[in-house]
C-alpha positions as CSV (number, residue, x, y, z in Angstrom):
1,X,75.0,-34.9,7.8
2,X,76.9,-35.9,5.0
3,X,74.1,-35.3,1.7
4,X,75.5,-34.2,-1.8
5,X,73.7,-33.3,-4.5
6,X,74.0,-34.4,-8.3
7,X,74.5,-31.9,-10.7
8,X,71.7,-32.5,-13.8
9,X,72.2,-31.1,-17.2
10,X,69.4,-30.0,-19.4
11,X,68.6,-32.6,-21.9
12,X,66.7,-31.2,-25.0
13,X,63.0,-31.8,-26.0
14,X,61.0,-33.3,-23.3
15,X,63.5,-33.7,-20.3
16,X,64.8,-31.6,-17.6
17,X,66.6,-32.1,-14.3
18,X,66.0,-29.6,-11.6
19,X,69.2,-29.2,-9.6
20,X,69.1,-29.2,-5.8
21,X,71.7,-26.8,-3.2
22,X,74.3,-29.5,-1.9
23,X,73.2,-30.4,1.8
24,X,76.3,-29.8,4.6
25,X,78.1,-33.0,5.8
26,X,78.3,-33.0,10.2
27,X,81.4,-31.5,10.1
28,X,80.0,-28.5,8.8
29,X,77.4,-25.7,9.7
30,X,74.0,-26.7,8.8
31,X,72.0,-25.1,5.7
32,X,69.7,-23.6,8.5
33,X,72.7,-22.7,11.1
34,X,74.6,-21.0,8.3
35,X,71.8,-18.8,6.9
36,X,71.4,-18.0,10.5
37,X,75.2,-16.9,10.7
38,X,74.4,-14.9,7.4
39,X,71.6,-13.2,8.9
40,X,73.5,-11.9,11.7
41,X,75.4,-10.2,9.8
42,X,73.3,-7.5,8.1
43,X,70.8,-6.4,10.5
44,X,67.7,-4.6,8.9
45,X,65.3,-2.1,10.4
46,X,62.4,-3.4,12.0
47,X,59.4,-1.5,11.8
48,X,56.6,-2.6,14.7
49,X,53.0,-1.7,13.9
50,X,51.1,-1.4,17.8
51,X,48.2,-0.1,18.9
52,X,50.0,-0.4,22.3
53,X,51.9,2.9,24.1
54,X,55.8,2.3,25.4
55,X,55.9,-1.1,23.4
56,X,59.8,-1.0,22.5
57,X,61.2,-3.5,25.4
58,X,59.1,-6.3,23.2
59,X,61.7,-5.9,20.4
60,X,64.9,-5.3,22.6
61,X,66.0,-9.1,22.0
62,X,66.1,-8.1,18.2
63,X,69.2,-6.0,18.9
64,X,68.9,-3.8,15.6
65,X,67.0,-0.5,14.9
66,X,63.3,-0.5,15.8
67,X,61.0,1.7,14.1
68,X,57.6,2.0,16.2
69,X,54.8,3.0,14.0
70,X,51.0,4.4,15.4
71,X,47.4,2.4,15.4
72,X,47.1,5.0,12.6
73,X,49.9,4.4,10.7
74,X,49.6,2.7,7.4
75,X,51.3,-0.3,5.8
76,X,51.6,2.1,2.4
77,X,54.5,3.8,4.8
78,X,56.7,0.7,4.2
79,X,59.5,-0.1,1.7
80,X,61.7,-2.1,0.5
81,X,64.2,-3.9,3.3
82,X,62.1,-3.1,6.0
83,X,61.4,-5.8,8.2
84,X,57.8,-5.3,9.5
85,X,56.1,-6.6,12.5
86,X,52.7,-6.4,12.9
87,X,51.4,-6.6,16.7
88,X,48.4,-8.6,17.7
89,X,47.0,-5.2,19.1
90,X,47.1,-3.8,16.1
91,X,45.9,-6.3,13.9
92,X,42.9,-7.3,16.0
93,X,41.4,-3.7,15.6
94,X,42.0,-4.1,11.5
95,X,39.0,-5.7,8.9
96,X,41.0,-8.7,7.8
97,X,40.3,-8.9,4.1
98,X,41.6,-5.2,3.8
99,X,44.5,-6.1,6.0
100,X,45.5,-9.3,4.3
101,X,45.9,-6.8,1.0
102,X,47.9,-4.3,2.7
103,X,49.8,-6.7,4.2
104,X,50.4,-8.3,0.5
105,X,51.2,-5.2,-1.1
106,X,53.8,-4.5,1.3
107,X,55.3,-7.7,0.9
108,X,55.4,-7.3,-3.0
109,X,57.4,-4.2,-2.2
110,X,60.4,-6.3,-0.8
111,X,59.1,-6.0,2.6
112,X,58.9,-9.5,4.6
113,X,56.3,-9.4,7.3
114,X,56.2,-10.8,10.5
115,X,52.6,-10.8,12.2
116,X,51.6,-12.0,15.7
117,X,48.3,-13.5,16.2
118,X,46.3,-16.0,17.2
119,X,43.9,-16.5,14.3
120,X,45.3,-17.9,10.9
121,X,42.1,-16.4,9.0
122,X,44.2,-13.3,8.3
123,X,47.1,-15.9,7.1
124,X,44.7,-17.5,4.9
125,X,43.5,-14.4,3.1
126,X,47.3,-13.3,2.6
127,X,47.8,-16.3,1.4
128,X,45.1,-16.3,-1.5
129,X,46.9,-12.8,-2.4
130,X,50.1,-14.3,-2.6
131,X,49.5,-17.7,-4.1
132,X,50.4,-19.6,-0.5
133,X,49.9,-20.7,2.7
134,X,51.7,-22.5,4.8
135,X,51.6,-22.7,8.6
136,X,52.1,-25.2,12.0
137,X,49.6,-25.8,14.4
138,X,49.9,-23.4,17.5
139,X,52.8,-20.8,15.8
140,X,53.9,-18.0,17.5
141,X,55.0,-16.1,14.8
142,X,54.0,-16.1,11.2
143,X,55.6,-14.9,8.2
144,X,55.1,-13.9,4.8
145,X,57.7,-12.8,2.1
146,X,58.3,-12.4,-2.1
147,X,61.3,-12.1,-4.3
148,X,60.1,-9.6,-7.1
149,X,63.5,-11.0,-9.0
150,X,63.0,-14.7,-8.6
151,X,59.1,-14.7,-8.0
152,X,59.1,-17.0,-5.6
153,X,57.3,-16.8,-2.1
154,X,57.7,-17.5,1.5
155,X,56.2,-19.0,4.0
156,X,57.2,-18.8,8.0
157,X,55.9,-20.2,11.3
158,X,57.5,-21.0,14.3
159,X,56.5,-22.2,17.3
160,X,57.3,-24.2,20.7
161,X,59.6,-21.7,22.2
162,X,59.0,-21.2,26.1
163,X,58.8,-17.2,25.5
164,X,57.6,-14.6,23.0
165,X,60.9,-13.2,22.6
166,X,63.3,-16.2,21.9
167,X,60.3,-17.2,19.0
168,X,60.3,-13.5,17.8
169,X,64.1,-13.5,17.4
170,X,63.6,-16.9,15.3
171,X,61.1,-14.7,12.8
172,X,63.2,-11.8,12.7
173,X,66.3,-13.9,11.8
174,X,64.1,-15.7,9.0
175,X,63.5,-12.4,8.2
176,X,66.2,-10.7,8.3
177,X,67.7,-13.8,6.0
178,X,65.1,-13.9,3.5
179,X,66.8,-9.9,2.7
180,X,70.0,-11.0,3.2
181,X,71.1,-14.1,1.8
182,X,68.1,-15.1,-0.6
183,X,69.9,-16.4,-2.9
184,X,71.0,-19.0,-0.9
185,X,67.3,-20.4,0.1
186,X,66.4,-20.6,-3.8
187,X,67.5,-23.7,-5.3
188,X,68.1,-22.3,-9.3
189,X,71.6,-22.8,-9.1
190,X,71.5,-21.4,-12.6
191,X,68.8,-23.6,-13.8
192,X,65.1,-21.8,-15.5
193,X,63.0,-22.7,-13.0
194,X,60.4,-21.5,-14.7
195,X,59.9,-25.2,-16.4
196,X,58.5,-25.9,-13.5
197,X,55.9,-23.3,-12.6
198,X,55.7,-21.0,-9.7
199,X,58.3,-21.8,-6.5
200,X,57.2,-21.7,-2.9
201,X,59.2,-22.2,0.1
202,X,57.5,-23.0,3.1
203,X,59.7,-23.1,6.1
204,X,59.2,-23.8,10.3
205,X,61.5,-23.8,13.4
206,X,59.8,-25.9,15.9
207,X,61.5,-25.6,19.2
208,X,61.7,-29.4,21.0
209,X,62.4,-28.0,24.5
210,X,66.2,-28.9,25.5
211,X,66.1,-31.9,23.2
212,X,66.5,-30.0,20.2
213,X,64.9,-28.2,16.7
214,X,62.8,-29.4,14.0
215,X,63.0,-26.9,11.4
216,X,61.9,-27.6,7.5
217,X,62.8,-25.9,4.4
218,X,60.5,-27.3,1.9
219,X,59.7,-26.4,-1.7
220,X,56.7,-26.6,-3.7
221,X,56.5,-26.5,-7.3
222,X,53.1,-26.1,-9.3
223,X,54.2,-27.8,-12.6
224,X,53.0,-26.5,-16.1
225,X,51.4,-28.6,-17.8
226,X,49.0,-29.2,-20.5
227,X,46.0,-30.5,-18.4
228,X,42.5,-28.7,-18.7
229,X,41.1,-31.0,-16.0
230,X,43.8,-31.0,-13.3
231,X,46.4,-29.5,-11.8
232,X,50.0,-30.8,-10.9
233,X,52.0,-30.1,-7.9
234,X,55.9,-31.7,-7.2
235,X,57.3,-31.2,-3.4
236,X,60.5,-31.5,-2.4
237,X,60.6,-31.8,1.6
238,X,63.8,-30.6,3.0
239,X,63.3,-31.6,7.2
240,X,66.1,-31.6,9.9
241,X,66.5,-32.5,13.2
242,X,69.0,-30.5,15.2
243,X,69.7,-32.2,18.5
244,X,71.2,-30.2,21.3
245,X,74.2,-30.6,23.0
246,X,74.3,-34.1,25.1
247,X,71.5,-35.6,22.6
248,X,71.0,-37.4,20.0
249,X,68.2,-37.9,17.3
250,X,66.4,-41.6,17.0
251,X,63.5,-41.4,14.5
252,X,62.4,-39.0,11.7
253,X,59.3,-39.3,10.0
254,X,57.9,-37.1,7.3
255,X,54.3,-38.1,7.0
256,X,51.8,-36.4,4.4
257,X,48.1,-36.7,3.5
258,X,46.2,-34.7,0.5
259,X,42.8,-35.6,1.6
260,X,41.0,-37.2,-1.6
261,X,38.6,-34.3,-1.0
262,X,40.0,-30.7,-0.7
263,X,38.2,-28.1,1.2
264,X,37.2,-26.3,-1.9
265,X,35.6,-29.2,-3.2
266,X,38.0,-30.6,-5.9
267,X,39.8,-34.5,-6.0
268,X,43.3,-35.0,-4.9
269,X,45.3,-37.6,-5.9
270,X,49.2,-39.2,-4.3
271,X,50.3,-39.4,-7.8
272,X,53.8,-40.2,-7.3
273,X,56.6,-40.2,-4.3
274,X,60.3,-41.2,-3.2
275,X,62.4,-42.7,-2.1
276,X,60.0,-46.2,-2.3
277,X,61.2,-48.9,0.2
278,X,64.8,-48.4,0.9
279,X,66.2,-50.8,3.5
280,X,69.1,-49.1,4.2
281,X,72.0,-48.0,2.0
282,X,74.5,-44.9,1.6
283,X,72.5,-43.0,-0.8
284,X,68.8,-42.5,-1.9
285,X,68.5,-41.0,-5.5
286,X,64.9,-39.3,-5.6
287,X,63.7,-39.3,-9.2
288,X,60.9,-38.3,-9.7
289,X,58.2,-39.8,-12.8
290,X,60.1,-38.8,-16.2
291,X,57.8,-38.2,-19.1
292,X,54.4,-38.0,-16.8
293,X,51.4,-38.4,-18.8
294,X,48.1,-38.4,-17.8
295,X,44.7,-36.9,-19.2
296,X,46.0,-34.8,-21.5
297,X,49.1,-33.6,-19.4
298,X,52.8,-34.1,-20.6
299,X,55.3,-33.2,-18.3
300,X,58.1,-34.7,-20.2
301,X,60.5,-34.1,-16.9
302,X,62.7,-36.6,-14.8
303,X,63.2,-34.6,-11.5
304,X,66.0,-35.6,-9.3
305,X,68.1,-35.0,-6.2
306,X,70.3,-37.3,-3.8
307,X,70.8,-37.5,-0.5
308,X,72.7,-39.9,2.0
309,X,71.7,-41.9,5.1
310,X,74.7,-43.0,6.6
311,X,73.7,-45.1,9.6
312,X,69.9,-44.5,8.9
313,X,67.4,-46.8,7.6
314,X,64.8,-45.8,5.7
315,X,61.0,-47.5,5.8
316,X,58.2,-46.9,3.4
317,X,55.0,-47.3,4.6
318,X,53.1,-45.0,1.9
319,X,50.1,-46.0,0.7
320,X,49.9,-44.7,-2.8
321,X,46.2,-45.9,-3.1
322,X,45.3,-44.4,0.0
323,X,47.1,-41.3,-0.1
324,X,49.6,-41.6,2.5
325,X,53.1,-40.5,2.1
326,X,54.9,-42.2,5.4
327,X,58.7,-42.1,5.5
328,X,60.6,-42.9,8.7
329,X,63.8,-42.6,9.4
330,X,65.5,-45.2,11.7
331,X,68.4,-43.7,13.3
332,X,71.3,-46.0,15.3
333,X,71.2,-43.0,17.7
334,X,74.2,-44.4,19.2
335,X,76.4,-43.4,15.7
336,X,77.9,-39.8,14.5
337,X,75.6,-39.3,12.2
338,X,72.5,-39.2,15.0
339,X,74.7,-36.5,17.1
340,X,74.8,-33.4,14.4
341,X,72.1,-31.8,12.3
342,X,70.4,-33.9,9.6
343,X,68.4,-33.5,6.8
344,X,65.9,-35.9,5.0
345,X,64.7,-35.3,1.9
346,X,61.6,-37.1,-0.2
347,X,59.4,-36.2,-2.7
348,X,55.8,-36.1,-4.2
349,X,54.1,-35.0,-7.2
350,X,50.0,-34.4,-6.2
351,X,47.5,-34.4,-8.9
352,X,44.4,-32.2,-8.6
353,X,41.8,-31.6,-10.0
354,X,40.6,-28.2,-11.4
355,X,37.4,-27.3,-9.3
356,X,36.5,-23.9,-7.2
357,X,40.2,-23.0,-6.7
358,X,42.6,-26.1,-8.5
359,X,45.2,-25.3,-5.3
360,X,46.9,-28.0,-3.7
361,X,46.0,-28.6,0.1
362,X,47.4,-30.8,2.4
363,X,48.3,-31.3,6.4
364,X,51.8,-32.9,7.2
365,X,53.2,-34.4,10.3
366,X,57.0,-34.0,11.0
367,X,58.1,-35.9,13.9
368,X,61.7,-36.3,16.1
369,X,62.4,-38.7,18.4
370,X,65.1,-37.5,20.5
371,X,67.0,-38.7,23.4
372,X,69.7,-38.1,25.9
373,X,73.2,-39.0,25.8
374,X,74.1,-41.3,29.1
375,X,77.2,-42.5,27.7
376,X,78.5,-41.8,24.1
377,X,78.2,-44.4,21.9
378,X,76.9,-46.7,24.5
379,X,73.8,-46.1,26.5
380,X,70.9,-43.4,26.0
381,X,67.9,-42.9,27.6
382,X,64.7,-40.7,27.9
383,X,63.6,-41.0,24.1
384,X,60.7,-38.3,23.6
385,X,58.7,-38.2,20.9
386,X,58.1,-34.2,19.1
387,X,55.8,-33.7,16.6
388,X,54.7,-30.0,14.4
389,X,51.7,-30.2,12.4
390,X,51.6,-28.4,9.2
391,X,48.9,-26.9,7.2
392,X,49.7,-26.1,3.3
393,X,47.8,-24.7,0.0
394,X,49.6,-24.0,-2.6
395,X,47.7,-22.4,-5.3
396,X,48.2,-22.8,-9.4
């Protein structure tokens, strides 16, 4: 993938750019294969917590130092640059709204958790604790995670693996990055953030069998603003496609619906996306609505970011009205570009309205068509469709 970035400047008064973390071209590592590399570098302590005797050969694929902890152990036990795992054994015999703060308090000490289960209730409490939630249909693994220094929180699932322990090794090298290389998943790149309100990453590996990986790295933003009656929210999606060896990738789509009606009762509202119907091209600028205003709310920003679809056409069937945000991405599959890692990279900014909670929820589809390589540049075959289900709220 061949994306750059533009570097903004900070204009005065009203107007800001936020700066994005230049995308690799296909000659290079990935963003997600690098922070992988990074990760391997610095292996942290894992500490397991198991109701279950003789449970070490779980966690012998994680190849670092594994700490197992009791059923009576407690969370308070953990600090800072501990990677925790908490096992489904142990978690099921816990009360989940006490868990979910233990859980939260541990991760406000520096300590990202890894927890295995089967019910995303306890994900949805943390989440209300930590300001996020973010997770795919089916996961295997969950994670949670917060920077004291930068405030901003993580989000982790991953899912689709064929065992326990290739998916485990995928959490504990999220991890085991999140410690390690955090600055490189933030996008500040010296710019205040804080302009635009509390930062969320929400990230996913999703394991497409011998085709490839769908993995995301998506930001959300809730944007400060002057509005007593709703709430803003600005996205920027980060999804790749990672085909393996001997394929290629065909079709991308990012597809996004904030129901009109949130669960908690208030309206929702597609109040503005990119890229809008691009038929092809080099680059896509994304520029988000400069100088938003709207019921009292003055956002006075122009938000932007670049990047490039060489030998990719891009179709734009969002309906604004209707609240669908529907980009695909037609690959020639037969090109370069469909042979290595690539990223897409849209945009939206959500109004809500203030009601029980004010938070942003939504459910997004991220779906791959991959396909075998017959011959190179010539003639491919068995074109399977992959798609990972993802379920957000992002609270003010």
């Amino acid at each position: 993938m061949n994306t750059t970035s533009r570097v903004g400047a900070i204009l005065v008064s009203l107007m800001f750019v936020f700066m994005v973390i230049p995308a690799c071209s296909a000659a290079s590592d990935t963003e997600m294969q690098s922070l992988e590399a990074d990760a391997a570098v610095s292996n942290n302590p894992v500490v397991v917590f198991s109701s279950e005797s003789n449970n070490s050969l779980k966690y012998d694929s994680l190849d670092t130092n594994v700490i197992e902890m009791k059923a009576n152990n407690s969370l308070s036990e953990v600090k800072s640059g501990d990677i925790v795992i908490l096992d489904d054994s142990w978690t099921a015999a816990k009360e989940t709204s006490s868990l979910a703060v233990d859980i939260y308090q541990a991760v406000s000490k520096g300590a990202p958790v890894i927890i295995s289960s089967d019910s995303t209730n306890l994900i949805d409490e943390v989440g209300k604790h930590l300001g996020s939630v973010s997770y795919i249909d089916d996961a295997q693994f969950y994670g949670v995670a917060y920077s004291e220094t930068s405030g901003v929180k993580f989000n982790y699932s991953v899912g689709g693996f064929d065992s326990t322990e290739d998916a485990l090794v995928e959490a504990y090298n999220w991890a085991n990055t999140v410690l390690s290389s955090e600055s490189t998943l933030t996008q500040t790149n010296g710019f205040d953030l804080s302009q635009l309100g509390d930062e969320t990453l929400c990230q996913f590996s999703y394991n497409c069998r011998d085709f490839g990986v769908m993995s995301g790295s998506n930001l959300y933003y809730s944007l400060d603003d002057s509005s007593a009656n709703y709430n803003y929210y600005l996205t920027h999606y980060r999804f790749q496609a990672t085909p393996s060896p001997n394929h290629s990738i065909a079709d991308m789509v990012v597809y996004g619906t904030p129901a009109a009606a949130s669960p908690s009762g208030q309206t929702q509202q597609l109040y503005d996306y990119e890229p809008k119907a691009v038929a092809g091209g080099i680059s896509i600028p994304i520029k988000l609505t400069a100088g938003l205003t709207d019921a009292g709310f003055n956002l006075g920003a122009e938000v932007l970011w670049t990047f490039n679809i060489p030998a990719v056409t891009h179709h734009d069937n969002s309906m604004i009205g209707s609240n669908i945000m529907d980009h695909w991405f037609e690959f020639d599959e037969k090109q370069n570009t469909a042979y290595n890692a690539y990223m897409v990279e849209p945009g939206n900014v959500v109004k809500v309205s203030t009601g029980v909670d004010g938070a942003y929820h939504t459910t997004e589809e991220f779906r791959t068509t991959f396909c075998k390589v017959v011959v190179p540049g010539v003639w491919h075959n068995t074109f399977t469709e992959f798609t990972t289900t993802v379920h957000n709220t992002i609270y003010p």
